[in-house]
C-alpha positions as CSV (number, residue, x, y, z in Angstrom):
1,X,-3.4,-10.9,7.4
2,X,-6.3,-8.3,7.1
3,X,-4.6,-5.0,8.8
4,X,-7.0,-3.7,10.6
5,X,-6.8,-6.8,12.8
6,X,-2.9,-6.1,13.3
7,X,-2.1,-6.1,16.7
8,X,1.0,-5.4,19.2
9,X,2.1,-8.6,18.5
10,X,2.9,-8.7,14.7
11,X,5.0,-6.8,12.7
12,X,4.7,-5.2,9.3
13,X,6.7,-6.8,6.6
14,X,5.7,-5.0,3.7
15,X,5.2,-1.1,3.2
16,X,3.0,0.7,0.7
17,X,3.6,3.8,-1.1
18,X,1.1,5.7,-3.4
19,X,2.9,6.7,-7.0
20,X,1.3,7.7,-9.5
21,X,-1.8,6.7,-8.0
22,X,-1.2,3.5,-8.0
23,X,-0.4,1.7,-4.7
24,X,2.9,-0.1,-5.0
25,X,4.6,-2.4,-2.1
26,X,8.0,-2.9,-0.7
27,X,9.2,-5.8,1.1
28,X,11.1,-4.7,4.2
29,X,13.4,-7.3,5.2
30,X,14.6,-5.6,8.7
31,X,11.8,-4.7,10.2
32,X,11.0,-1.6,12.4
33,X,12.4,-2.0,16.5
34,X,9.0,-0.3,16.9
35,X,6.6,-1.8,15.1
36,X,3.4,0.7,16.8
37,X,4.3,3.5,14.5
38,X,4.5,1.0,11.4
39,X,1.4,0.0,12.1
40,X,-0.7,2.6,13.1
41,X,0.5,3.8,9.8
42,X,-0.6,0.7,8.0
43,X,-3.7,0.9,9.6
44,X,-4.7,4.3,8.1
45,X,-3.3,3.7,4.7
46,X,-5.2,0.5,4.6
47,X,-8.4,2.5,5.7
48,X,-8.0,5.0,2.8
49,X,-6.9,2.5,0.5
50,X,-9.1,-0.2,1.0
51,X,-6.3,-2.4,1.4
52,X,-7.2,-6.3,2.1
53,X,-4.4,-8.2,3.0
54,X,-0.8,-7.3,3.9
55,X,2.5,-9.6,5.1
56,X,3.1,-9.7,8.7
57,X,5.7,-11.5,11.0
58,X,4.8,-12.7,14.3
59,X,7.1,-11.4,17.1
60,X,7.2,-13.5,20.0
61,X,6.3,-17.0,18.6
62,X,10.1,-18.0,17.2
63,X,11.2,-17.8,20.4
64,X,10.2,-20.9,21.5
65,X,11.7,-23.0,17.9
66,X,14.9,-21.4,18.8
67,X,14.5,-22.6,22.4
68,X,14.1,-26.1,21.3
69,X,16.4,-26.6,18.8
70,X,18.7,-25.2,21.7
71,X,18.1,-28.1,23.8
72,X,17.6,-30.4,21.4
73,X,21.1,-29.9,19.8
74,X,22.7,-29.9,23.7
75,X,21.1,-33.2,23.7
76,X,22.4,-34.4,21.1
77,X,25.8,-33.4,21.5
78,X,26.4,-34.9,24.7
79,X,25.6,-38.4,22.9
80,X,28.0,-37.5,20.3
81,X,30.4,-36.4,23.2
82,X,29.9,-40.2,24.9
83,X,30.0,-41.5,21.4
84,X,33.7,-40.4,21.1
85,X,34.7,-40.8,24.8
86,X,33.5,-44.8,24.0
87,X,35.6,-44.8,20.6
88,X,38.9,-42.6,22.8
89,X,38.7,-45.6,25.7
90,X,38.6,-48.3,23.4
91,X,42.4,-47.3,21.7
92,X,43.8,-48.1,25.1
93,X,42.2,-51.8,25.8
Protein backbone atom coordinates (compact mmCIF):
# COMPACT_ATOMS: atom_id res chain seq x y z
CA UNK A 1 0.00 0.00 0.00
CA UNK A 2 1.26 3.55 -0.95
CA UNK A 3 1.95 5.18 2.67
CA UNK A 4 0.88 8.25 2.39
CA UNK A 5 -2.62 6.81 1.95
CA UNK A 6 -2.22 4.94 5.43
CA UNK A 7 -4.86 5.56 7.51
CA UNK A 8 -6.20 4.84 11.29
CA UNK A 9 -7.27 1.78 10.12
CA UNK A 10 -4.10 -0.19 9.04
CA UNK A 11 -1.13 -1.03 10.61
CA UNK A 12 2.47 -0.93 9.69
CA UNK A 13 4.14 -4.21 9.17
CA UNK A 14 7.38 -3.37 8.02
CA UNK A 15 9.89 -0.66 9.43
CA UNK A 16 12.68 1.06 7.57
CA UNK A 17 15.94 2.10 8.81
CA UNK A 18 18.57 4.25 6.82
CA UNK A 19 22.30 2.46 7.14
CA UNK A 20 24.76 3.32 5.27
CA UNK A 21 22.57 5.27 3.18
CA UNK A 22 20.93 2.70 2.02
CA UNK A 23 17.26 2.11 3.17
CA UNK A 24 16.90 -1.34 4.58
CA UNK A 25 13.40 -3.02 5.99
CA UNK A 26 12.45 -5.07 8.81
CA UNK A 27 9.46 -7.18 9.11
CA UNK A 28 7.70 -6.61 12.40
CA UNK A 29 5.76 -9.48 13.27
CA UNK A 30 3.96 -7.93 16.58
CA UNK A 31 2.83 -4.97 15.63
CA UNK A 32 2.68 -1.57 17.58
CA UNK A 33 -0.73 -1.39 20.17
CA UNK A 34 -0.52 2.16 18.79
CA UNK A 35 -0.17 2.14 15.44
CA UNK A 36 -0.59 6.50 15.04
CA UNK A 37 3.00 6.89 16.12
CA UNK A 38 4.23 4.02 13.64
CA UNK A 39 2.67 5.73 11.11
CA UNK A 40 3.10 9.14 11.34
CA UNK A 41 6.59 8.02 11.36
CA UNK A 42 6.20 6.07 8.22
CA UNK A 43 4.61 8.78 6.70
CA UNK A 44 7.60 11.17 6.99
CA UNK A 45 10.26 8.66 6.20
CA UNK A 46 8.34 7.78 3.14
CA UNK A 47 8.19 11.55 2.26
CA UNK A 48 11.99 12.03 2.56
CA UNK A 49 12.69 8.82 1.05
CA UNK A 50 10.42 8.64 -1.70
CA UNK A 51 9.24 5.43 -0.55
CA UNK A 52 6.42 3.73 -2.91
CA UNK A 53 4.96 0.92 -1.40
CA UNK A 54 5.17 -0.52 2.18
CA UNK A 55 3.25 -3.87 3.97
CA UNK A 56 0.34 -3.05 6.03
CA UNK A 57 -2.30 -5.19 8.07
CA UNK A 58 -5.75 -4.17 8.28
CA UNK A 59 -7.09 -3.92 11.86
CA UNK A 60 -10.64 -4.36 12.19
CA UNK A 61 -11.50 -6.55 9.15
CA UNK A 62 -10.47 -10.18 10.75
CA UNK A 63 -12.86 -9.72 13.13
CA UNK A 64 -15.58 -10.66 11.28
CA UNK A 65 -13.55 -14.33 9.81
CA UNK A 66 -13.07 -15.00 13.33
CA UNK A 67 -16.74 -14.36 14.03
CA UNK A 68 -17.88 -16.77 11.46
CA UNK A 69 -15.77 -19.49 11.79
CA UNK A 70 -17.11 -19.10 15.47
CA UNK A 71 -20.52 -19.85 14.56
CA UNK A 72 -19.90 -21.87 11.96
CA UNK A 73 -17.92 -24.42 14.09
CA UNK A 74 -20.96 -24.13 17.00
CA UNK A 75 -22.97 -25.28 14.18
CA UNK A 76 -21.34 -27.82 13.37
CA UNK A 77 -20.62 -29.24 16.54
CA UNK A 78 -24.05 -29.53 17.67
CA UNK A 79 -24.64 -31.97 14.48
CA UNK A 80 -21.65 -33.91 15.60
CA UNK A 81 -23.18 -33.74 19.22
CA UNK A 82 -26.71 -35.30 17.74
CA UNK A 83 -24.57 -37.45 15.57
CA UNK A 84 -23.21 -39.29 18.73
CA UNK A 85 -26.44 -38.92 20.89
CA UNK A 86 -28.10 -41.10 17.61
CA UNK A 87 -25.07 -43.66 17.71
CA UNK A 88 -25.33 -43.58 22.18
CA UNK A 89 -29.31 -44.45 21.84
CA UNK A 90 -28.94 -46.96 19.36
CA UNK A 91 -26.60 -49.41 21.94
CA UNK A 92 -29.64 -49.66 24.17
CA UNK A 93 -32.47 -50.78 21.37
Amino acid sequence: MNPREINDFYTPLEKYKLVNNKITSEIILKPNCNPKTQIEELKEFSKRHNLKQTWVSPLTPFIWPIFISYILLIFLFSFDLLSNLGIFASFFI
